[in-house]
C-alpha positions in Angstrom: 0.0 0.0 0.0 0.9 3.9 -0.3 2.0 4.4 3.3 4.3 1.1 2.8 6.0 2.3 -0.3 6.3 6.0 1.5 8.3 4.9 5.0 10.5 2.5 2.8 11.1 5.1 -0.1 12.0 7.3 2.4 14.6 5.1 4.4 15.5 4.0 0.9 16.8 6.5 -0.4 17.4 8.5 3.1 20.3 5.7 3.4 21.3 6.3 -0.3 21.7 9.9 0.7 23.5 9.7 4.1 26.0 7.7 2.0 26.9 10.2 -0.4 23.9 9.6 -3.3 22.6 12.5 -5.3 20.6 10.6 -7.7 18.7 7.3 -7.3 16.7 5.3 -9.7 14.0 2.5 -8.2 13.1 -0.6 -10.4 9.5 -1.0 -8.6 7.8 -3.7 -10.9 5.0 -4.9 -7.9 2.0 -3.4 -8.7 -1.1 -5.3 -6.7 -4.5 -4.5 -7.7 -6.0 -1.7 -5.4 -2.9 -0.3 -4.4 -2.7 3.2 -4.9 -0.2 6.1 -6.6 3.1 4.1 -5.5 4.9 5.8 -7.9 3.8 9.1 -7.3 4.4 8.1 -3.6 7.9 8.2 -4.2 8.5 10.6 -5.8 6.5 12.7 -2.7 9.7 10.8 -0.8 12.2 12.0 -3.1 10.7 15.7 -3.0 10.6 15.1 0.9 14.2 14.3 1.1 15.7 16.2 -2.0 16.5 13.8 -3.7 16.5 13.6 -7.3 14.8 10.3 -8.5 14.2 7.9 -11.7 11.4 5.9 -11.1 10.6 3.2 -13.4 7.3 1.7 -14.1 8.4 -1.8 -14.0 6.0 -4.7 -14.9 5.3 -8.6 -14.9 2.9 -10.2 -17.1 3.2 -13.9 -16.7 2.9 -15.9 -13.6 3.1 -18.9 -12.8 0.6 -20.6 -14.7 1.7 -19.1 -17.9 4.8 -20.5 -17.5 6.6 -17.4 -15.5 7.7 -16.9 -11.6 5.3 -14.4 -9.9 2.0 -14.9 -8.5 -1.1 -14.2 -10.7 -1.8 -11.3 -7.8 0.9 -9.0 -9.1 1.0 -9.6 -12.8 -0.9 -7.3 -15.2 -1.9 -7.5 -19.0 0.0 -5.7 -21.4 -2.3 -3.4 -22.2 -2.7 -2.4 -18.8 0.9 -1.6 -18.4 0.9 0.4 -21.7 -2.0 2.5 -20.3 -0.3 3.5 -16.6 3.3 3.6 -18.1 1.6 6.7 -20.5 0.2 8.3 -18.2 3.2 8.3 -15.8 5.6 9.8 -18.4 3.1 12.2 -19.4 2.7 13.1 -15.3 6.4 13.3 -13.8 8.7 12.5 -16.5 10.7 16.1 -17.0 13.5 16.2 -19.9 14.5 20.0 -18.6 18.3 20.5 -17.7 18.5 19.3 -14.0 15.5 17.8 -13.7 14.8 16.1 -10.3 11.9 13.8 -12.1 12.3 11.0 -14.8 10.7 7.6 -15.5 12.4 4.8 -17.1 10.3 1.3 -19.1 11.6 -0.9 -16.9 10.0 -5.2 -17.2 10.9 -7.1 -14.7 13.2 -9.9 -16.7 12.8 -12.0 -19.6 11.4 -14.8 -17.3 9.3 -12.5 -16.0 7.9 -11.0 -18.7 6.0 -11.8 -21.9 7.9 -11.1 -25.7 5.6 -8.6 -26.8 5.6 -7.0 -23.4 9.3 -6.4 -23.8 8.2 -5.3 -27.1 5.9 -3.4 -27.1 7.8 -1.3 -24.0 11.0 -0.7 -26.1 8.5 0.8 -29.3 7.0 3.1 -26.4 10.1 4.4 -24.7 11.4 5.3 -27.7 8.3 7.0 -28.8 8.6 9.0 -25.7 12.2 9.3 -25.3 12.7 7.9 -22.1 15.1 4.4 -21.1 15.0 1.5 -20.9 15.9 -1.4 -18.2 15.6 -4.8 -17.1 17.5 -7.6 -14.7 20.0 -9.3 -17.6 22.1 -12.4 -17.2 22.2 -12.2 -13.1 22.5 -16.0 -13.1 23.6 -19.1 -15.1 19.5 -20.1 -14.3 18.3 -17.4 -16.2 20.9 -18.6 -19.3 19.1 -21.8 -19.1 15.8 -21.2 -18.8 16.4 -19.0 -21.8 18.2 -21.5 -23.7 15.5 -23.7 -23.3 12.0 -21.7 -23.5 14.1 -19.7 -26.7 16.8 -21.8 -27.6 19.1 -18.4 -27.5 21.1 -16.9 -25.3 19.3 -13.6 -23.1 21.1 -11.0 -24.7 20.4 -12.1 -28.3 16.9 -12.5 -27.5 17.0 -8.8 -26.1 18.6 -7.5 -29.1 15.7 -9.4 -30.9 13.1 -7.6 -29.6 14.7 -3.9 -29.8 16.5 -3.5 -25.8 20.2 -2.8 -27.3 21.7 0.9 -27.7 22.5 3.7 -26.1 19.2 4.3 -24.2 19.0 0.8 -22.4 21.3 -0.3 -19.3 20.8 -3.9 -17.9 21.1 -4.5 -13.7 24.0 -6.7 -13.4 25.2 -8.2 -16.4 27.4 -11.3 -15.0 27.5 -13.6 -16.9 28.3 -12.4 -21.1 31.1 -14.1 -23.4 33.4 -12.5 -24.9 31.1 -11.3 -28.1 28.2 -10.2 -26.2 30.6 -7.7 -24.4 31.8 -6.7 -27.9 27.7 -6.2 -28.8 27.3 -4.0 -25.2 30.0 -1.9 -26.8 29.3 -1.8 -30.2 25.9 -0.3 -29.2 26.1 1.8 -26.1 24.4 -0.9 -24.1 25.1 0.3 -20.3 25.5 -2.5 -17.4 24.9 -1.7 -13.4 26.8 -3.6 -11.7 25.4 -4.6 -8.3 28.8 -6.3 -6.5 27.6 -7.0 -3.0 23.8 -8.0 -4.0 26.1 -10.4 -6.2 28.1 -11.9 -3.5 25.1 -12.2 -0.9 23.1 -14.4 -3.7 26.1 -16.1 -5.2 25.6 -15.0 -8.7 28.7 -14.6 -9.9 31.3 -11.7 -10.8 30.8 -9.4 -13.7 33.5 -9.3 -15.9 34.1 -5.3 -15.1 37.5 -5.1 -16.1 36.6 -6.2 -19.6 34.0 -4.5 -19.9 35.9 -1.2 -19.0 39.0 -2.0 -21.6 36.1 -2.5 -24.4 34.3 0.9 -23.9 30.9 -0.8 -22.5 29.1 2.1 -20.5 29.4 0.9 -16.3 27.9 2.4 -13.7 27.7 1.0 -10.0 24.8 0.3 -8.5 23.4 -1.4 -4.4 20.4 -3.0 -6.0 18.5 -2.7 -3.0 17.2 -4.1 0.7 15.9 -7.2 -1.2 19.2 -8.2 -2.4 21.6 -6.3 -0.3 20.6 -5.2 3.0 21.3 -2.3 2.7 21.7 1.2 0.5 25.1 2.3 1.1 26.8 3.4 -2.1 30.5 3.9 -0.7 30.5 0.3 1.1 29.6 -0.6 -2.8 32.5 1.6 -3.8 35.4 -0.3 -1.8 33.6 -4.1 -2.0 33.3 -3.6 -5.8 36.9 -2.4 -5.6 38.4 -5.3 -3.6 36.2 -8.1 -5.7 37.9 -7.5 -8.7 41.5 -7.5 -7.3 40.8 -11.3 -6.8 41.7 -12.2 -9.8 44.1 -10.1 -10.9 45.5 -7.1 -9.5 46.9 -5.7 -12.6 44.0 -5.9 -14.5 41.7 -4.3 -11.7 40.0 -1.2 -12.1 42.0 1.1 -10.0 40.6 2.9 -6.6 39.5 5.6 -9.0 38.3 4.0 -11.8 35.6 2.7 -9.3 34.6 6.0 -7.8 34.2 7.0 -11.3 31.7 4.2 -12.0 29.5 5.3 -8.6 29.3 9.1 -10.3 30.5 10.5 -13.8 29.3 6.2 -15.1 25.9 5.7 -13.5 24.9 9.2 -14.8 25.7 8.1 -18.1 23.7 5.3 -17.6 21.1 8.0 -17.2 21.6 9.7 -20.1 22.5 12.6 -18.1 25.0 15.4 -19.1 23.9 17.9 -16.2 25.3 15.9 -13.3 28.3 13.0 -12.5 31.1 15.2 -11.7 32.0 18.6 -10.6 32.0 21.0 -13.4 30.9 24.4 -14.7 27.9 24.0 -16.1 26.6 21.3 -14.1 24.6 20.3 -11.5 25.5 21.8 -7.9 24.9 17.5 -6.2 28.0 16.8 -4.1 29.1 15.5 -1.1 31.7 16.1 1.0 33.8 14.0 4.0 35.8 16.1 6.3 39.3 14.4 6.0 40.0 14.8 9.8 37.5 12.4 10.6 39.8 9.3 12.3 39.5 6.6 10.0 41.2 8.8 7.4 44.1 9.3 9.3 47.1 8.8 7.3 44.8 8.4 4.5 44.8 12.1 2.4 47.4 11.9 -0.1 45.3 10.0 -2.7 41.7 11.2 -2.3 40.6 10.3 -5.3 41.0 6.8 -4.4 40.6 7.2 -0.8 37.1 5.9 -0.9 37.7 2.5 -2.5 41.2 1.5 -0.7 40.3 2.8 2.4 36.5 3.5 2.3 34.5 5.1 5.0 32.5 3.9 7.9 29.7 6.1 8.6 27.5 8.7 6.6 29.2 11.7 4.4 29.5 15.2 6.4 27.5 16.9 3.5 25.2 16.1 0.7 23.9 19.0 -1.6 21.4 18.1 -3.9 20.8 20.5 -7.3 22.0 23.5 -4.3 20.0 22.3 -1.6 21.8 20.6 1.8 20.0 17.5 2.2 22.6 15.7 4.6 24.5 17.9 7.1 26.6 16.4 9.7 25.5 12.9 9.0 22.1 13.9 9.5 19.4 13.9 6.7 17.8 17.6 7.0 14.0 17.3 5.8 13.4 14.4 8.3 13.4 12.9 12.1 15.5 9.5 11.2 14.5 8.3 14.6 11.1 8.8 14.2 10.7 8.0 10.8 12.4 4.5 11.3 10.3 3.5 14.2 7.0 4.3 11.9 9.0 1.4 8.8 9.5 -0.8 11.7 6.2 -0.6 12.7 4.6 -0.7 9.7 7.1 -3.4 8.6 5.7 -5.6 11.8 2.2 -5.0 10.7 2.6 -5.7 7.2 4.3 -9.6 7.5 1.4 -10.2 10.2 -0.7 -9.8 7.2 
């Protein structure tokens, strides 16, 4: 319901913020019969906290009995999801320069989802001008179920149905050969790589380091409380950094390279020009971490990679969103966090009693 998807937007994305995150885009694809604005609930979250927010109008339209993985309770005919995805762009979606509002086509997955769902959201998107995203090659699973139901592999079923180029980004992209990463380049296909969601479900490692030396468009990404546990975009900075030093420390992307994927790489992911690094011209988001603090002692004379070899263990000092201080001293401004978590945790209690 509306008051469910309000406390947990706004501890969502309140913990995206406290963790340096100017910018956060939501792949909600449960929509229940009866159950309100949600997406116009979050972004009444994101306004709340000042945060500026892509909200996708994610779908699912096959369950189980037509051969998918959701309940019939939460899946919706395509039609249907033609209809409220309209009239969402038409409502919030805002193309201006710095604008805190956009919504993304976003289909749950390709086992998820029907063909001409998939489709049928790629002719609308473009028709609109908005982007496009799904979950892509998370798990060897997904490879064989597609393999079997389509006899391809997912990403040449994608590019089938219109979802490769510069206007599409897949969530975490693990597991591509060596020509598929070729075809992400080729056409400006973007992956968001989700490390510690990866780790905590065993799905595997993307192959970010190749990804990087071909020119495919990475951005980094926490994929959520469902997979993660948490929000925290600079614990995502130094795990994503350390995971891929396993391998092979000479082909890892450096302390910087990663801190570049968490800004200047998930905006273009976005298709933003206005915002992802510090510039004239651009967007006044930021944060900023006092270098005193005592876990940085010792720590100063490489701050651009500070963050990913060293990392930091509590909230940012500052966040500034499009000019407007939404985290000060660790503390989000527009809020109570105390009271405001006691209200999810009650409403969390209530809502698994159900």
């Amino acid at each position: 319901d509306t008051e469910v998807i309000k406390l947990s937007s706004l501890t969502g994305m309140g913990e995206l913020m406290k963790y340096g995150c100017t910018t956060c885009f939501d792949h909600h694809y449960v929509f229940p019969k009866n159950s309100g604005d949600l997406i116009g609930t979050q972004f009444e979250a994101a306004d709340e906290l000042g945060i500026r927010m892509y909200a996708s109008r994610g779908s699912m339209d096959l369950s189980v009995k037509d051969g998918g993985l959701p309940p019939d309770s939460v899946v919706q005919t395509v039609d249907e999801i033609m209809h409220d995805s309209i009239e969402l762009i038409e409502r919030f979606n805002d193309d201006s320069y710095g604008a805190m509002h956009r919504i993304a086509l976003a289909p749950c997955s390709p086992f998820s989802v029907s063909a001409e769902l998939l489709r049928e959201s790629a002719i609308l998107a473009r028709q609109y001008g908005v982007r496009l995203h799904t979950h892509l090659c998370e798990t060897l699973d997904e490879e064989r179920y597609m393999l079997e139901r389509e006899g391809i592999r997912p990403l040449e079923y994608m590019q089938r149905l219109g979802w490769l180029g510069n206007d599409v980004w897949f969530a975490h992209g693990i597991h591509f050969n060596d020509a598929e990463l070729k075809l992400l380049a080729d056409t400006g296909t973007g992956i968001a790589h989700c490390p510690i969601s990866n780790m905590k479900l065993s799905s595997g490692i993307a192959r970010v380091p190749e990804m990087l030396s071909l020119g495919v468009k990475v951005g980094l990404a926490v994929d959520g409380s469902a997979s993660n546990d948490g929000s925290n975009l600079l614990e995502e900075i130094r795990v994503a950094y350390l995971l891929h030093r396993l391998n092979s420390s000479k082909k890892a992307p450096s302390g910087y390279d990663i801190l570049k994927l968490a800004t200047a790489g998930s905006a273009s992911l976005l298709g933003r020009d206005d915002i992802g690094c510090l510039a004239p011209g651009k967007c006044a988001d930021l944060f900023l971490i006092d270098s005193r603090r005592f876990e940085l002692t010792g720590a100063g004379f490489d701050p651009a990679s500070v963050l990913a070899t060293v990392g930091l263990k509590g909230p940012v000092d500052l966040c500034m969103v499009n000019g407007r201080v939404t985290v000060e001293k660790g503390r989000i401004t527009a809020i109570d966090e105390e009271r405001t978590a006691a209200e999810a945790n009650r409403k969390c209690k209530e809502y698994l009693k159900r």
